[in-house]
C-alpha positions as CSV (number, residue, x, y, z in Angstrom):
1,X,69.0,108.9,71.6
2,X,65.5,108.2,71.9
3,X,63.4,106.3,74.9
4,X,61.5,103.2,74.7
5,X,58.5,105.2,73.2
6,X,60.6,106.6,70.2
7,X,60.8,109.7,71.6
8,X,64.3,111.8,71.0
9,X,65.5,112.9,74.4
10,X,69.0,113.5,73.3
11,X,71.6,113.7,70.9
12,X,75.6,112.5,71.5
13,X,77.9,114.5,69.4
14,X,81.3,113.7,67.5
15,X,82.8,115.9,70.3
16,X,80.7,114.2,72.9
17,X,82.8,110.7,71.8
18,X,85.9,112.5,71.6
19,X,85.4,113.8,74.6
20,X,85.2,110.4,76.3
21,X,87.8,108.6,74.6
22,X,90.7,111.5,75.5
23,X,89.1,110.8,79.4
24,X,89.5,107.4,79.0
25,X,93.1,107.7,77.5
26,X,94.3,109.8,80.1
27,X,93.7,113.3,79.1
28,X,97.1,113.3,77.3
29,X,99.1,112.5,80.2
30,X,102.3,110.8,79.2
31,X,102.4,106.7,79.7
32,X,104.5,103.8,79.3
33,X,104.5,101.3,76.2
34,X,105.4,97.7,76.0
35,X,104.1,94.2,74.6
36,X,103.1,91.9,77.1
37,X,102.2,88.0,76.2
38,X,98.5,88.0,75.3
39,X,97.6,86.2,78.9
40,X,94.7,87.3,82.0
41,X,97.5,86.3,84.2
42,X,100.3,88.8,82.5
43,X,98.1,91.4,82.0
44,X,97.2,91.3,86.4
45,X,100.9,90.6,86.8
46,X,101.5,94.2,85.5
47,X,98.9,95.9,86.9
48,X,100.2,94.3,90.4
49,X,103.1,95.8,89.6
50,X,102.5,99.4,89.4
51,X,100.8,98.9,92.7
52,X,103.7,97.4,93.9
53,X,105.9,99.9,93.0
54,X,103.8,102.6,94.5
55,X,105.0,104.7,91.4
56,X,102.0,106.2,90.4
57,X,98.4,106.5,90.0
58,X,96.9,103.7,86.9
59,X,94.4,105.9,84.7
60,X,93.7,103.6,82.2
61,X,95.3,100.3,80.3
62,X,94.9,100.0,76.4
63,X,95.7,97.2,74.9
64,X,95.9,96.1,71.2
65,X,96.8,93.1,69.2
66,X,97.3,95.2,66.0
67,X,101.0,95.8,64.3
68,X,102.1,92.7,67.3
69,X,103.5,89.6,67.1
70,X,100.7,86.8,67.0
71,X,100.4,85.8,71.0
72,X,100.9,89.4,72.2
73,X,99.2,92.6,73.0
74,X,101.1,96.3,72.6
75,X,99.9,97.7,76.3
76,X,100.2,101.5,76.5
77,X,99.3,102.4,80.3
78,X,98.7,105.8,81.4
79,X,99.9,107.1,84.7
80,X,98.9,110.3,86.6
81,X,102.1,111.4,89.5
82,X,104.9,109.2,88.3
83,X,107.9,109.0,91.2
84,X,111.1,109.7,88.7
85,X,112.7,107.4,91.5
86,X,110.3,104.6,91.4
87,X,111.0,104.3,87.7
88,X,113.6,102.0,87.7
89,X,112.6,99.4,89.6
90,X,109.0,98.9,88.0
91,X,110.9,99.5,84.4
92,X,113.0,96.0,85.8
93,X,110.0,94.9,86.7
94,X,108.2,95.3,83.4
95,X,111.1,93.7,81.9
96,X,111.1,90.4,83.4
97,X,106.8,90.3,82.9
98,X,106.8,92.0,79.4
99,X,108.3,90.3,76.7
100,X,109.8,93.4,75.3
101,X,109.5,97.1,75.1
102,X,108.5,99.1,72.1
């Protein structure tokens, strides 16, 4: 990295960017995967869902269009404290927002 004088002040390393992505992905913390219809509205349905359900703490959303049907995005959500009992509902919940589950 260098300032607005040229001057290096800093160097990010390959480690430093994996570093941030594992963070990001929820420092391998199991999640949930589904395909959701590629809409604002879908995608805030389902997080109002999980706060809803009160099942668990949201770490982070990724989504991708890749390997999904054209109008869709593959959504895998990562979740810190999931309530085993709480699972069921927001998994009927999912169902009836997501198109289908992976």
């Amino acid at each position: 990295m260098v300032n607005a004088r040229n001057e290096l002040i800093g160097v990010i390393t390959q480690k430093d960017i994996f570093r941030v992505f594992i963070s990001l992905l929820g420092d391998g913390r199991r999640g949930i995967l589904f395909a959701l219809p590629d809409t604002l509205v879908t995608f805030k349905e389902v997080v109002k869902l999980f706060h809803t359900f009160g099942c668990c703490r949201l770490l982070s959303i990724l989504t991708t269009g890749q390997k999904t049907p054209k109008g869709f995005l593959t959504a895998y959500v990562r979740v810190h404290d999931l309530k085993q009992e709480k699972l069921k509902d927001l998994y009927a919940g999912l169902k009836k927002t997501a198109s289908f589950f992976m």
